[in-house]
N, C-alpha and C positions, 0 to 999 in steps of 0.2 A: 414390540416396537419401542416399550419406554428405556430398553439396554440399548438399544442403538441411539436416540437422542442422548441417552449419556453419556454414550462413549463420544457423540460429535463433540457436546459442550465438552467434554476432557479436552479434546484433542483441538480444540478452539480456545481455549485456555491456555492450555502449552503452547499454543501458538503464539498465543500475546504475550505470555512471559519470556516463550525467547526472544522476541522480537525488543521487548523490553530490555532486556538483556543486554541486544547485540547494539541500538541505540545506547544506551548508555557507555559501553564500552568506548563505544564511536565520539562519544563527547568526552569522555577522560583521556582518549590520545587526541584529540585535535581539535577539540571544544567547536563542535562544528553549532550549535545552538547561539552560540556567539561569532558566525558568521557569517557576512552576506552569500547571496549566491544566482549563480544564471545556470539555469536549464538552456542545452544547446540539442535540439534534436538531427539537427548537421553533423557536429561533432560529435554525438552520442555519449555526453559527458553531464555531468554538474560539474561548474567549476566555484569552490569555497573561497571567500577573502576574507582579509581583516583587515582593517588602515590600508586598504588598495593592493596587500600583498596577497598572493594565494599559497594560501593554506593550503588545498590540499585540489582532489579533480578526482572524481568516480563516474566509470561507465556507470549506467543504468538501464534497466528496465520499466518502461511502463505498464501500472497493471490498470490504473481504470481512474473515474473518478464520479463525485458526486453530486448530484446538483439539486443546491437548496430549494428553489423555485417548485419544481416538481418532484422532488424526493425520491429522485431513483439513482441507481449505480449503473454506470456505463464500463464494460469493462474496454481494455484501452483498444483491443486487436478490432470492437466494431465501430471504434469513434473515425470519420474518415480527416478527419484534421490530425490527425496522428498516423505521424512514418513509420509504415508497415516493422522495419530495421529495428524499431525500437521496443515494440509491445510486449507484453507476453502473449502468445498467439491461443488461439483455441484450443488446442490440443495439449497446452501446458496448464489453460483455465479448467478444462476437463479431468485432467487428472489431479489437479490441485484438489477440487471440489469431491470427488472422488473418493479421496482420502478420509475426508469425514462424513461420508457417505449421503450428503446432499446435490445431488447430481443435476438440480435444477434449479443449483446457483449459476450453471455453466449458459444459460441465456444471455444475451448480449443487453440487453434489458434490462434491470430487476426495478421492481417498485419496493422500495427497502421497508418501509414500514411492513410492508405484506408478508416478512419472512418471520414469522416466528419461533423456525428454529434458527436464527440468528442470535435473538434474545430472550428466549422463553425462560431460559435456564439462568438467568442474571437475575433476582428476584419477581421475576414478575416482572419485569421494568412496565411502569404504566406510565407514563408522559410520551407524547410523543418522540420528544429531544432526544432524550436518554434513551428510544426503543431504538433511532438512526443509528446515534453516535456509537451504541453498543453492533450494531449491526455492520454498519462501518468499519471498524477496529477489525471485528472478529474478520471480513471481507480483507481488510490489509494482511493483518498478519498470517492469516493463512497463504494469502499469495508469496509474501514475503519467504515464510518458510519453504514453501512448495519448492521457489525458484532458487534457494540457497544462497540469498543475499546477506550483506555483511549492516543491513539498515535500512532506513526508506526518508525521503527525504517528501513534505506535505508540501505543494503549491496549491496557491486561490488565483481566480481568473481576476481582472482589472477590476470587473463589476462586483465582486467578494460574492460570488451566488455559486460559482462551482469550485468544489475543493478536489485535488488529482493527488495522484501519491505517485511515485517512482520507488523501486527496488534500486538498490545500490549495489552493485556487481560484485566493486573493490572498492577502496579508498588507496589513493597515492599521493605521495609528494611529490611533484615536477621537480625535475632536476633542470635548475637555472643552463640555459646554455652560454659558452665560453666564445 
């Protein structure tokens, strides 16, 4: 059992570092960290600005999100405030989890503190903060990679108590029309 926790923390690892990756990529061509932006679940877009112009506009994905208050992860396909068109669905969370052989991350539920192969393999993380935000991350980027997005873009609700993450599909530049 303890080669298969290590192989998940590997493959939860490379997941962050690509992810890390494909983020930074994403900010050296379009400095998106330096831009405002609007999630449209209509349009199925983020669209990015700076000084009122847009920068740039990616479909998305949503994969879940997090809520301070209660400490749990909601993935996005069982939140019902969230347009079916947009989620990652079940069957993409299933085999995401799959892949690093935790199959009982794919609950629509998770109480995040209670995974600890999430963060077991991070030193030990003992505080609580550090045992989410570790949990968290490793919950992003694996979805991220799963779905073969080029980034993920972090929103907080009005009340700053739940944090959501979107997968970014592509990034483009809108071509101004004539």
């Amino acid at each position: 059992m303890r080669g298969a926790r290590a192989g998940a923390a590997e493959m939860m690892d490379f997941c962050q570092m690509w992810l890390r990756g494909q983020q930074q990529g994403l900010d050296a061509q379009y400095e998106l960290s330096r831009c405002d932006w609007q999630l449209s679940q209509v349009d199925k877009t983020v669209t990015y600005r700076r000084h009122g112009s847009v920068v740039a506009v990616a479909p998305f994905t949503m994969i879940g999100s997090f809520c301070a208050h209660n400490g749990t992860w909601l993935w996005a396909w069982a939140n019902p405030a969230i347009h079916r068109e947009v989620t990652m669905n079940q069957q993409q969370t299933l085999a995401c989890v799959q892949q690093v052989g935790m199959t009982n991350l794919a609950q629509p539920v998770l109480q995040v503190n209670e995974l600890p192969g999430l963060w077991q393999d991070r030193s030990q993380v003992s505080h609580y903060a550090q045992r989410v935000h570790t949990a968290v991350g490793r919950l992003v980027s694996m979805a991220a990679y799963s779905l073969g997005g080029v980034g993920v873009q972090c929103y907080v609700n009005s009340a700053q108590k739940v944090i959501g993450w979107v997968v970014l599909n592509h990034v483009y530049v809108p071509v101004e029309s004539v």
